[in-house]
N, C-alpha and C positions, 0 to 999 in steps of 0.2 A: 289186700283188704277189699273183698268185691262181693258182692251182695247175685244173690239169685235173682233178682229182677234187675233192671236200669229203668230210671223214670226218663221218659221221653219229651212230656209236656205237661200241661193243665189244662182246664175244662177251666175256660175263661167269660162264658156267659149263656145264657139261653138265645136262638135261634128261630124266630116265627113261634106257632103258636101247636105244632104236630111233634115236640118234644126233641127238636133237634137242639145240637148245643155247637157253643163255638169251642175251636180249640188254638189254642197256644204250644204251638211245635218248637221245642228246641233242638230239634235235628236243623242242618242243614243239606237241602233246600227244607225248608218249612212241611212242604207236602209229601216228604220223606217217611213222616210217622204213620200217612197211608200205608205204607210196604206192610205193615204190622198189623192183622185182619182182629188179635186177639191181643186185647186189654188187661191189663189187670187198675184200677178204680181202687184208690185210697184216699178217704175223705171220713176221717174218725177211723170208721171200719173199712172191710174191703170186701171187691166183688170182682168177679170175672166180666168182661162185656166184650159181645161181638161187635166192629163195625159192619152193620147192615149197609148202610149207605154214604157218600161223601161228596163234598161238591168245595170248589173255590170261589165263594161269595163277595167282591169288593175285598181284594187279598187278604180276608180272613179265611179258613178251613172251618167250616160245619160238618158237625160230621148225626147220623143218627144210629145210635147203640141199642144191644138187647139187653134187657137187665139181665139178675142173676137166674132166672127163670128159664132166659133164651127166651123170652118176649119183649117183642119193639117196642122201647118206651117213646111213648105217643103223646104224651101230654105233658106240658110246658111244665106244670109245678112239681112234677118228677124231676124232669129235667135239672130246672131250677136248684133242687136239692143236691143238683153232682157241680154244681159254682164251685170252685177252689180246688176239686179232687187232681190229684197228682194222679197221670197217665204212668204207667210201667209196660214195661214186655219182660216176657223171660230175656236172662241172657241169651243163652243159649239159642233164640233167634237170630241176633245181631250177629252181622256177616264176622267172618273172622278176621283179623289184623296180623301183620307180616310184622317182624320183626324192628320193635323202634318206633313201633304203632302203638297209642295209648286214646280208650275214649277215654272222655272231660271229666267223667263221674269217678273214675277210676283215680283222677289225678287228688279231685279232693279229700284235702288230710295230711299229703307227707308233708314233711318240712323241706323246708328248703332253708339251703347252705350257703355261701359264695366260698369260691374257690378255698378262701383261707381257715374257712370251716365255721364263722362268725355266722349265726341265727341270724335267716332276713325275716322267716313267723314263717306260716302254716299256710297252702292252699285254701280256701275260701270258696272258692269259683274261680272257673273258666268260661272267658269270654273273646269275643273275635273283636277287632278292631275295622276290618277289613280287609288288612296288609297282611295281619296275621293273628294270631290266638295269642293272646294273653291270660299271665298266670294275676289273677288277686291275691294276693296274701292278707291275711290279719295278722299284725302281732302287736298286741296288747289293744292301745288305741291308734295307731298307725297303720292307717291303709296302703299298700304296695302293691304296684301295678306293673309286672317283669312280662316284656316281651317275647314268645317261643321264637327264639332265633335259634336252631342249631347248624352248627356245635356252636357262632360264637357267642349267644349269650346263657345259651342253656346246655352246659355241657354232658351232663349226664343224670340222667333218671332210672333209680334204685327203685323197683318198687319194694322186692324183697328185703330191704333198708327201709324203708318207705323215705326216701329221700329224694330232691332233684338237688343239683349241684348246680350253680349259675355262675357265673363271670358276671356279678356286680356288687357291688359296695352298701355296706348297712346304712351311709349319710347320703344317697345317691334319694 
């Protein structure tokens, strides 16, 4: 289940007053999403955008983009208008992964199992704890928070199943 783009981050606010924006990187490190020169902007619709320019500001990313023109948007209430837009790249940019390697966006959606084959819900999000990645699950109104420990708490990930396998318990 993998989509022709990966969304990388969000366009989290306006930047001075020359149309720069701040951005919200979910890569790690942060200014990782610099590697990626060309945009794809979805915010209702969608547009292509270059980053022209980039700086780390008070450890946020500012970055300034070309619209769909390939003109540097210069002025703040333009800017303003890209507030909330989800950051994408092609796939097909992101470096490739060795075997056993899975990006985050890729994880959300399978189900997830424990060993004895009992429903723990569905991927949600991934997120880092510090220690390690953590899977979210939803299932129903019950939020699950499963630690990527492999093999011993995450034994096996199906995508072609769309399934991960865990070593842990539905009352856990």
């Amino acid at each position: 289940m993998t989509s022709r783009r990966v969304t990388l981050g969000r366009v989290s606010g306006v930047f001075g007053i020359k149309g720069w924006i701040r951005v919200h990187s979910y890569t790690r490190p942060p200014e990782n999403i610099l590697n990626y020169r060309r945009w794809w902007l979805h915010h209702g619709g969608g547009f292509e955008a270059k980053v022209l320019a980039s700086q780390v500001q008070n450890r946020s990313l500012v970055v300034q983009l070309s619209d769909a023109a390939g003109l540097a948007i210069e002025d703040r209430e333009v800017a303003a208008g890209l507030v909330g837009a989800e950051i994408a790249v092609d796939r097909d940019a992101l470096p490739k992964l060795g075997d056993g390697e899975y990006y985050w966006i890729d994880l959300i959606g399978l189900r997830v199992e424990s060993l004895e084959g009992a429903a723990l819900g569905t991927v949600t999000d991934v997120t880092s704890n510090g220690a390690q990645d953590v899977l979210v699950l939803g299932a129903g109104e019950v939020e699950r928070m499963i630690p990527v420990v492999r093999p011993q708490i995450v034994r096996e990930i199906d995508m072609a199943a769309g399934r991960i396998v865990c070593d842990w318990q539905p009352d856990w």
